[in-house]
N, C-alpha and C positions, 0 to 999 in steps of 0.2 A: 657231472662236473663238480671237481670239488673246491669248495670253497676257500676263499684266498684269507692264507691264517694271519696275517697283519693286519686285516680290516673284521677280523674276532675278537669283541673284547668280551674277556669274563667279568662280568659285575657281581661276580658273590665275593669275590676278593674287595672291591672297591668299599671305600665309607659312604654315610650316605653324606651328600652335598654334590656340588657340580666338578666335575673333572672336565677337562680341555685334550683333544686327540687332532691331530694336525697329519692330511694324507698329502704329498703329492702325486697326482693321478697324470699315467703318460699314456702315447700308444698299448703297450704290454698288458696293460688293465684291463682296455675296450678288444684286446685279443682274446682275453677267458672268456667273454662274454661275445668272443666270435662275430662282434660289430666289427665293419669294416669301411664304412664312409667316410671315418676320419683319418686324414692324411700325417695329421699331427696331432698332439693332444699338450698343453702345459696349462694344467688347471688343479688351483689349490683350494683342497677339501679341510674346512674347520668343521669340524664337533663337538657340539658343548654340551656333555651328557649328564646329565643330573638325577641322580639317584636318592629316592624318595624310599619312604617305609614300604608302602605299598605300588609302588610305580616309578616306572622309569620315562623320563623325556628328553628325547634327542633333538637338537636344533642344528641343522643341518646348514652349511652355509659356501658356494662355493664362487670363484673369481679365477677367469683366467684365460686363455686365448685356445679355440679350437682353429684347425688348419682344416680346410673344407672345399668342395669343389662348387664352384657359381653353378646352380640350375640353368640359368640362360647359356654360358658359355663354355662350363667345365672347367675353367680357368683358378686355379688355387687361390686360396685365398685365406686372410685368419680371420675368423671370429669370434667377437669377444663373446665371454657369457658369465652371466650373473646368475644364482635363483637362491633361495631358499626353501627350507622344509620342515614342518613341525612333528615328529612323530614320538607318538606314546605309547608308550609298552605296559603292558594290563599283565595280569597273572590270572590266570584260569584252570578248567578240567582241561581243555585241548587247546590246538594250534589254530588260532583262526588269523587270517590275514585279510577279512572280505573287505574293513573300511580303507580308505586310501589313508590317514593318518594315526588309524588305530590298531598295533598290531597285539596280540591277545596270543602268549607263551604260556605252557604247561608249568604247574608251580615244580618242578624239577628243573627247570631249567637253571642252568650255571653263566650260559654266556652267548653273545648274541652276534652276528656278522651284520655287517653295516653295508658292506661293498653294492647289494644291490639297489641298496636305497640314492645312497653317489651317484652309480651309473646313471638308472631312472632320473634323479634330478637333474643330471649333465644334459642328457638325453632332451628331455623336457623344455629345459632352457635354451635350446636352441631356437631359432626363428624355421617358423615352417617353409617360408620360402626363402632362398639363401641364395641372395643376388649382389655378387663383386660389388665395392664402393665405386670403382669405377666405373661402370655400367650408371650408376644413378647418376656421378657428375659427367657421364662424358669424355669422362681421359682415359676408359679403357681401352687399346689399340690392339681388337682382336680379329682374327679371319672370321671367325665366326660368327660375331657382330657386323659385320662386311657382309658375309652370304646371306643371314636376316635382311637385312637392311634392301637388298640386294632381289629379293624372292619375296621381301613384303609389297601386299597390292597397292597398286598407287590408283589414283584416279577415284575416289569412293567419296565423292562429293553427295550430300541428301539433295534428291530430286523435292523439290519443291511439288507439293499436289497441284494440278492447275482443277479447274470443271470438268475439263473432259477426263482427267484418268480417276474423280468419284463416281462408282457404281450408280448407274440414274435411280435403283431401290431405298438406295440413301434420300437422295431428293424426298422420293412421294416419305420418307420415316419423320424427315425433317418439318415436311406441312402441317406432320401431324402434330408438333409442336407447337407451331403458330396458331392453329385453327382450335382454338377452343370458346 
């Protein structure tokens, strides 16, 4: 898969201080990366990258509405998302990427791609269960909330224990309580 050359920036051109990179992220994006659960995507990627003597740190920040299908009913729906990201770029002998916000490039290195760190934060910021707004208030008018509705058990009141349905073994456990 090769990687996407507008979310490459070279930082041996840049000065050191903070520079500011602005993505907007659509379906097309979440295509390279062969995701397909989103219906729609319009979410806006800021990157405040700051360039230090011996390191780099990226602040990753993004806003914007994903298009998604309700777990309960399959029914479209947008969803907002927010998140953030702090990552720091080390310079080293090799490539290591083991910490979640430390990544560690070969001192050869000239420039760095960003696009999977977006993804992952887009990705991230979603809620794990993704249930229509209307399903929580109520004003969603679906068949498929009908057929639920429809095939869920009724009747499941808790039986009250009477004496007769505890085990008479319980009894003699219980004496042994009192009788000391």
């Amino acid at each position: 898969m090769k990687p996407l050359k507008e979310f490459t920036i070279p930082f041996i051109g840049l000065k050191v201080g903070k520079h500011h990179f602005d993505y907007q992220i659509d379906k097309k994006f979440f295509e390279h990366f062969e995701y397909d659960d989103f219906n729609d995507v319009n979410v806006k990627a800021e990157l405040l990258f700051e360039k230090k003597t011996t390191l780099l740190e990226l602040h990753f920040e993004i806003s914007g509405i994903v298009n998604v299908n309700c777990d309960l009913t399959n029914e479209p729906y947008d969803q907002s998302v927010e998140g953030t990201f702090k990552l720091v770029v080390k310079f080293g002998d090799d490539y290591n990427d083991e910490f979640e916000d430390i990544l560690i490039v070969p001192h050869g290195e000239y420039e760095i791609n960003v696009a999977q760190y977006i993804y992952e934060l887009i990705i991230l910021s979603m809620p794990a269960k993704r249930i229509h707004p209307g399903v929580e208030d109520g004003t969603l008018d679906s068949e498929i909330l009908k057929k639920l509705e429809e095939l869920s058990p009724k009747g499941l009141e808790e039986k009250e224990e009477t004496s007769e349905d505890i085990d008479p073994r319980w009894n003699t456990l219980k004496k042994l309580l009192t009788d000391k």
